[in-house]
N, CA, C and O atoms as CSV, one atom per row, in Angstrom:
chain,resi,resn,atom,element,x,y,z
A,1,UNK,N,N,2.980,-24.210,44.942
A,1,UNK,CA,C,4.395,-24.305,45.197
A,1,UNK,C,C,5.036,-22.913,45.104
A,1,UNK,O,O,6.084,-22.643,45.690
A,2,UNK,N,N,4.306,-21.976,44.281
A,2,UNK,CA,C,5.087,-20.835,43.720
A,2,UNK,C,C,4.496,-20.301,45.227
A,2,UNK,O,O,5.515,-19.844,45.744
A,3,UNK,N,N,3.734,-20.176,45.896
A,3,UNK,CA,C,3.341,-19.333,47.348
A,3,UNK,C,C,4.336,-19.733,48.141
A,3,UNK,O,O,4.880,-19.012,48.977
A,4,UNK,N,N,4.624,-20.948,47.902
A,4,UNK,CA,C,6.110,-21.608,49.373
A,4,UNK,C,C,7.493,-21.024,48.794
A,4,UNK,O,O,8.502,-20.795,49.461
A,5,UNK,N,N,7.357,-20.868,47.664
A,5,UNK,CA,C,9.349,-20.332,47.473
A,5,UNK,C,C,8.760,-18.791,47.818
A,5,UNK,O,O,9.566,-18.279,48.595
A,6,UNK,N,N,7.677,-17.882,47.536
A,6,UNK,CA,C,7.850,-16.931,48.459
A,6,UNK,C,C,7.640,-16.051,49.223
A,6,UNK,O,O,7.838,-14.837,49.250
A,7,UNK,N,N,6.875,-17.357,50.352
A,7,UNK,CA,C,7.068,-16.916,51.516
A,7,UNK,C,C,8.326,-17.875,51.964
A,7,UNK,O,O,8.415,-17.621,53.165
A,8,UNK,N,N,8.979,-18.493,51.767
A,8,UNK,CA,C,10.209,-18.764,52.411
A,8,UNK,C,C,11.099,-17.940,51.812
A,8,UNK,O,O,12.076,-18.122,52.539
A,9,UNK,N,N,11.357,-17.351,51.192
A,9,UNK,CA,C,12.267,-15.926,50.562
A,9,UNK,C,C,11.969,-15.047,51.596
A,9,UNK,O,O,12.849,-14.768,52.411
A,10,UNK,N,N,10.367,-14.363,51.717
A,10,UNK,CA,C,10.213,-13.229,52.546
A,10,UNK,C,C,10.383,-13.356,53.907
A,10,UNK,O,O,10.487,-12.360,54.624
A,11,UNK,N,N,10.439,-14.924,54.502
A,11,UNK,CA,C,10.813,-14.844,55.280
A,11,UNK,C,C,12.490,-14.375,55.870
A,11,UNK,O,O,12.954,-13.967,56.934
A,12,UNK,N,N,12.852,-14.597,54.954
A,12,UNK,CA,C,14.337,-14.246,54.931
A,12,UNK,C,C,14.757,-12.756,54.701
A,12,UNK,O,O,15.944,-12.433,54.660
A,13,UNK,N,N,13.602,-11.753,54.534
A,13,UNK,CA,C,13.781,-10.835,53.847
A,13,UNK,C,C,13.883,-10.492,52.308
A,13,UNK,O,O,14.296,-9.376,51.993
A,14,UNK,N,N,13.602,-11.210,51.547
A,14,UNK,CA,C,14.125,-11.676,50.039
A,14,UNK,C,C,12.644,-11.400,49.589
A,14,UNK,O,O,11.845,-12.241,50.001
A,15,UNK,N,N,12.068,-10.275,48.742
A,15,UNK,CA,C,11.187,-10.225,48.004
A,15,UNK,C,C,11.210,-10.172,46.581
A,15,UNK,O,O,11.256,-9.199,45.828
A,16,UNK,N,N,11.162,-11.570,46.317
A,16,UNK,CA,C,11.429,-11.816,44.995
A,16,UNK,C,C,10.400,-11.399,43.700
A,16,UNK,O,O,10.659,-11.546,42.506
A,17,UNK,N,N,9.247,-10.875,44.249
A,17,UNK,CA,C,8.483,-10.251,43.293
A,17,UNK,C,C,9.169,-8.629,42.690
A,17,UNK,O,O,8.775,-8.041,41.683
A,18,UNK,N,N,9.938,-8.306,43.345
A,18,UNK,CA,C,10.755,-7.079,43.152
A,18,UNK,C,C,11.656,-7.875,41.391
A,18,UNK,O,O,11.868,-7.007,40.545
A,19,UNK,N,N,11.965,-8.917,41.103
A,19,UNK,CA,C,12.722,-9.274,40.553
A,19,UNK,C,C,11.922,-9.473,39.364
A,19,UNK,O,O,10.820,-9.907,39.697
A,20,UNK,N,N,12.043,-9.315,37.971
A,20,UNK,CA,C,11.947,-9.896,36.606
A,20,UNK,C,C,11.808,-10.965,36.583
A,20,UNK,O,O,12.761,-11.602,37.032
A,21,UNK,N,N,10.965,-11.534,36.227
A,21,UNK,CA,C,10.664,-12.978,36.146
A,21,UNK,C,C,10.498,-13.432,34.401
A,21,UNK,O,O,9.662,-12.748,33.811
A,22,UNK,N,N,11.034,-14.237,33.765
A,22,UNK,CA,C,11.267,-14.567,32.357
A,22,UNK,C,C,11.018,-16.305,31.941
A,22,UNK,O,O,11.214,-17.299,32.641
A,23,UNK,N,N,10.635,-16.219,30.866
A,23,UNK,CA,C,10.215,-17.566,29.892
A,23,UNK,C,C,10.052,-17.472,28.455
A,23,UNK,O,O,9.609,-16.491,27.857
A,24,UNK,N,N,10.494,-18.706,27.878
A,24,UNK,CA,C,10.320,-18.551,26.726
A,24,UNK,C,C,8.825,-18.332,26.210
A,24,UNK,O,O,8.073,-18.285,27.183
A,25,UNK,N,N,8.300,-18.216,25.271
A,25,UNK,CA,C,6.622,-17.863,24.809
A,25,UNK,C,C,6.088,-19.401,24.481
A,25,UNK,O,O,4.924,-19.538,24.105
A,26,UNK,N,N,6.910,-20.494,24.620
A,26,UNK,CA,C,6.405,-22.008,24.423
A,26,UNK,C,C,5.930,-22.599,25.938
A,26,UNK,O,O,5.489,-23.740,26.074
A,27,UNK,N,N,6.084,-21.682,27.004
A,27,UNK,CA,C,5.920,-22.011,27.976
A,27,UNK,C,C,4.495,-21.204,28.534
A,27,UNK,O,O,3.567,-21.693,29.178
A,28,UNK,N,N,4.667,-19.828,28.059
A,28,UNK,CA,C,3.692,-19.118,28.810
A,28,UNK,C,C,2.277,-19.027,29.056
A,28,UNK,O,O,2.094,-20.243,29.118
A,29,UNK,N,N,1.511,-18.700,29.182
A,29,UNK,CA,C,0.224,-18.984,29.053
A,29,UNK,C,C,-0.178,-17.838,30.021
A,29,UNK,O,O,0.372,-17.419,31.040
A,30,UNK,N,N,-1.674,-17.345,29.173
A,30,UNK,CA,C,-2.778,-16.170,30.189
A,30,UNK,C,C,-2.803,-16.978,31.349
A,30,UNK,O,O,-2.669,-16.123,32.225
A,31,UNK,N,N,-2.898,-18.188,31.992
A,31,UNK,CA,C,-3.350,-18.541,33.313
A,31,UNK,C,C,-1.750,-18.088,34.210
A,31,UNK,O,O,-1.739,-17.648,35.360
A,32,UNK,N,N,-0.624,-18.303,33.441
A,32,UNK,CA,C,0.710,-18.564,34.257
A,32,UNK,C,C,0.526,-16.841,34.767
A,32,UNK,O,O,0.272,-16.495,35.920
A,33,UNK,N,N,0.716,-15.956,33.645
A,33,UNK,CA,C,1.098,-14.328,33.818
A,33,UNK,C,C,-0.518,-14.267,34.769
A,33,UNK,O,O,-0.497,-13.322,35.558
A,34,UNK,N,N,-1.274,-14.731,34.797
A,34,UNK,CA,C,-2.682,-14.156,35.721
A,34,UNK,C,C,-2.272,-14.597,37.374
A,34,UNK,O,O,-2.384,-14.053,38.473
A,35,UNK,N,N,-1.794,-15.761,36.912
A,35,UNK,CA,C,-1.105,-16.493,38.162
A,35,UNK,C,C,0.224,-15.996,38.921
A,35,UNK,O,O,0.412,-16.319,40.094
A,36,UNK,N,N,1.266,-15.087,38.112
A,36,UNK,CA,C,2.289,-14.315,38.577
A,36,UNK,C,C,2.112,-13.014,38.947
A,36,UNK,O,O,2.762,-12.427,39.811
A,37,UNK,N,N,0.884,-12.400,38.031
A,37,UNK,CA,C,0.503,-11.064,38.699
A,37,UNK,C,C,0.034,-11.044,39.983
A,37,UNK,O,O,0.414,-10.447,40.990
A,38,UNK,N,N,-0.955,-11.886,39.743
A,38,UNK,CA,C,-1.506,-12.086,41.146
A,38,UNK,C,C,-0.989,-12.164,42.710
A,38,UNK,O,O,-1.639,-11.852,43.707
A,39,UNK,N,N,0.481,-12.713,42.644
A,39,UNK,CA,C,1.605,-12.988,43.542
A,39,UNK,C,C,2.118,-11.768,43.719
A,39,UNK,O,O,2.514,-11.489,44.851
A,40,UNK,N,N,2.231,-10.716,42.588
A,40,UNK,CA,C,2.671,-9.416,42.982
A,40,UNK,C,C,3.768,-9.076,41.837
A,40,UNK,O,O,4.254,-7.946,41.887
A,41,UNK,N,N,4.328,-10.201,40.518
A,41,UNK,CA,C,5.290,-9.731,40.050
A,41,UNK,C,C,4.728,-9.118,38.754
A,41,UNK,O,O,3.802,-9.481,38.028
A,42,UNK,N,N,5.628,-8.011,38.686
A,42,UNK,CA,C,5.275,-6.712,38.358
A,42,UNK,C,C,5.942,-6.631,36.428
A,42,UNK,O,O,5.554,-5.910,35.509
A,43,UNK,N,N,7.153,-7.814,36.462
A,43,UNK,CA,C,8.064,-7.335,35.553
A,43,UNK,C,C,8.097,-8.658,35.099
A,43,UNK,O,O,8.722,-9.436,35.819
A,44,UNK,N,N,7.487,-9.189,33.903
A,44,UNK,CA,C,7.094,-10.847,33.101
A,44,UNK,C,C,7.394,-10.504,31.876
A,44,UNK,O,O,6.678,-9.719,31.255
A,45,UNK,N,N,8.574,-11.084,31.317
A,45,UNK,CA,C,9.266,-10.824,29.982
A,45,UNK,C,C,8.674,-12.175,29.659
A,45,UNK,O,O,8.758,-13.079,30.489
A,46,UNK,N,N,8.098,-12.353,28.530
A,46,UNK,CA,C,8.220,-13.144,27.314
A,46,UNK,C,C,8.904,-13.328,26.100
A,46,UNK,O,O,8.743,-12.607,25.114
A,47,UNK,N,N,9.685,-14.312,26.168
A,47,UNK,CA,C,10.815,-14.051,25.281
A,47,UNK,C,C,10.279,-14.855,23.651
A,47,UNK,O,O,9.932,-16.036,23.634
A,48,UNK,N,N,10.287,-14.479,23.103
A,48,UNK,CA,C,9.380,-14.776,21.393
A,48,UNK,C,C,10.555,-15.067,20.407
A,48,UNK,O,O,11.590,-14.425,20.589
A,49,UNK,N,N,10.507,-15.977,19.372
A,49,UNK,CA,C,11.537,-16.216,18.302
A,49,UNK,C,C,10.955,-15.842,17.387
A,49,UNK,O,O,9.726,-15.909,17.424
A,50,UNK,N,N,11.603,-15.323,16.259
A,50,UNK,CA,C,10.953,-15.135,15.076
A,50,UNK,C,C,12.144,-15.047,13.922
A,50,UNK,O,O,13.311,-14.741,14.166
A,51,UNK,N,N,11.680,-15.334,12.790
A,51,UNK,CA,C,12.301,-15.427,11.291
A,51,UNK,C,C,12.466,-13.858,10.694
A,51,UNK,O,O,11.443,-13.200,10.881
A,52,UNK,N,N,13.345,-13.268,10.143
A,52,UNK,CA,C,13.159,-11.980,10.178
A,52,UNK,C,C,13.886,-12.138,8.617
A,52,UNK,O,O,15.018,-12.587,8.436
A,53,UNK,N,N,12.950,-11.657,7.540
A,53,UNK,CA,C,12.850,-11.889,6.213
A,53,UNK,C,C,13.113,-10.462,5.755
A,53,UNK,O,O,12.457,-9.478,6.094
A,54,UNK,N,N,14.514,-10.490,4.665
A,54,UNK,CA,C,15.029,-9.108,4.113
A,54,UNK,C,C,15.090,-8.925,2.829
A,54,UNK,O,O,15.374,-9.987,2.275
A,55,UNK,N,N,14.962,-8.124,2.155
A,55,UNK,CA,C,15.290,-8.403,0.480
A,55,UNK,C,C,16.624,-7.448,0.777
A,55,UNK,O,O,16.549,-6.450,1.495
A,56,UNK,N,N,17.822,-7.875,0.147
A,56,UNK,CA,C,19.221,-6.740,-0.124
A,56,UNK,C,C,19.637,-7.431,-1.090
A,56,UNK,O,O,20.010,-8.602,-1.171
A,57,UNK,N,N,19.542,-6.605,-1.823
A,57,UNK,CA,C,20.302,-6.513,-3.540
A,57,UNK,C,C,19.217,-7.177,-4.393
A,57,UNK,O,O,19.580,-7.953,-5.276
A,58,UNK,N,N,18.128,-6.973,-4.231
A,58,UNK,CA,C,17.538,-8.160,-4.714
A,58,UNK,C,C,17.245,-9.590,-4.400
A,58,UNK,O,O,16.706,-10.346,-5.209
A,59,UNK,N,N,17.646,-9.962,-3.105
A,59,UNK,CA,C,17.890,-11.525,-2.605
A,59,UNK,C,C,16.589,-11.085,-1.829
A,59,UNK,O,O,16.244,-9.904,-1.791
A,60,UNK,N,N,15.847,-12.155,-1.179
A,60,UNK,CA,C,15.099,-12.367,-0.635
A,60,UNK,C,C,15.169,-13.144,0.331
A,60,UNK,O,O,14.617,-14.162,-0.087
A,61,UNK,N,N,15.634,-13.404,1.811
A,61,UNK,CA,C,15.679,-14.192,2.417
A,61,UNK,C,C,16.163,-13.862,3.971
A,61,UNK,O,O,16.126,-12.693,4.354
A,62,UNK,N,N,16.673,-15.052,4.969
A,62,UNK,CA,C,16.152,-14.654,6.147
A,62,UNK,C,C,17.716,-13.751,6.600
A,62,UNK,O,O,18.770,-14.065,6.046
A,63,UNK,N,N,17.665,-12.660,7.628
A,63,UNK,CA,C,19.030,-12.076,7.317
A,63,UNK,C,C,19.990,-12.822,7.778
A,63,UNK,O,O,21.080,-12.261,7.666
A,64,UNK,N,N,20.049,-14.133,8.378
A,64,UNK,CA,C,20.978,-14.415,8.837
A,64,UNK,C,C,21.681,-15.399,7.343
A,64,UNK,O,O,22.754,-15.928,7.633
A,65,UNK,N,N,21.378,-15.571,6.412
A,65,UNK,CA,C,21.913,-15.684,5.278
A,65,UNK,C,C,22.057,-15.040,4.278
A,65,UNK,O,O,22.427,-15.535,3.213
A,66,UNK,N,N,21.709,-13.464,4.505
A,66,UNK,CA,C,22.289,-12.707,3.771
A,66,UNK,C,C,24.498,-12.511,4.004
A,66,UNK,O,O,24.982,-13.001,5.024
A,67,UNK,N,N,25.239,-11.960,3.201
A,67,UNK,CA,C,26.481,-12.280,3.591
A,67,UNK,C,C,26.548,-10.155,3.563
A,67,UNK,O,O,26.390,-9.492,2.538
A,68,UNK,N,N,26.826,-9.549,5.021
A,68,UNK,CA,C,26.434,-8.837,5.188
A,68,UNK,C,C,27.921,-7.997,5.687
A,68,UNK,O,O,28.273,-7.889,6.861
A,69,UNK,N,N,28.765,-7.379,4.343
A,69,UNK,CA,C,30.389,-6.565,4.933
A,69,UNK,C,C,29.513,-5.058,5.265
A,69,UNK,O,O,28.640,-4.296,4.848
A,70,UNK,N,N,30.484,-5.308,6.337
A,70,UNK,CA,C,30.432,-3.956,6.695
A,70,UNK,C,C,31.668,-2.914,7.147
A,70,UNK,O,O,32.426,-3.168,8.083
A,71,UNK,N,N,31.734,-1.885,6.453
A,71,UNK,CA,C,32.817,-0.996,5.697
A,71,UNK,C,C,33.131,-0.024,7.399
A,71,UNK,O,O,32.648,0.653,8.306
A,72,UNK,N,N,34.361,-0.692,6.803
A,72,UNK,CA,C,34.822,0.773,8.201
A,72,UNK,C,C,35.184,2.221,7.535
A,72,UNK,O,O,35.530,2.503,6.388
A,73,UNK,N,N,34.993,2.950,8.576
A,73,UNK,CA,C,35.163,4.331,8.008
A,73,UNK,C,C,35.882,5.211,8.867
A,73,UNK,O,O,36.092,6.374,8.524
């Protein structure tokens, strides 16, 4: 299916391998990116979540519950 959207793009002039192509990392897989290179696209973001764990002041935890002022100057 991914060969028919584009060659009906290029037929139009529209080379959509020129374009960034993106997914979350619950989707991706070595066969998909082997399968998009292959087509010609050049630019395959994988987009990844992660927990990002801080100690400040002594607290230990993820930063989005740290309570974090920040001082103008």
């Amino acid at each position: 299916m991914l060969r028919e959207v584009l060659s009906f793009f290029k037929q139009e002039g529209i080379d959509l391998t020129q374009y960034p192509i993106t997914f979350d990392s619950w989707y991706g897989s070595k066969e998909l990116i082997d399968m998009l290179s292959e087509e010609g696209f050049t630019q395959i973001l994988i987009h990844a979540k992660g927990n990002y764990v801080f100690k400040i002041d002594g607290k230990k935890q993820k930063l989005s519950a740290h309570e974090l002022i920040v001082s103008k100057t």
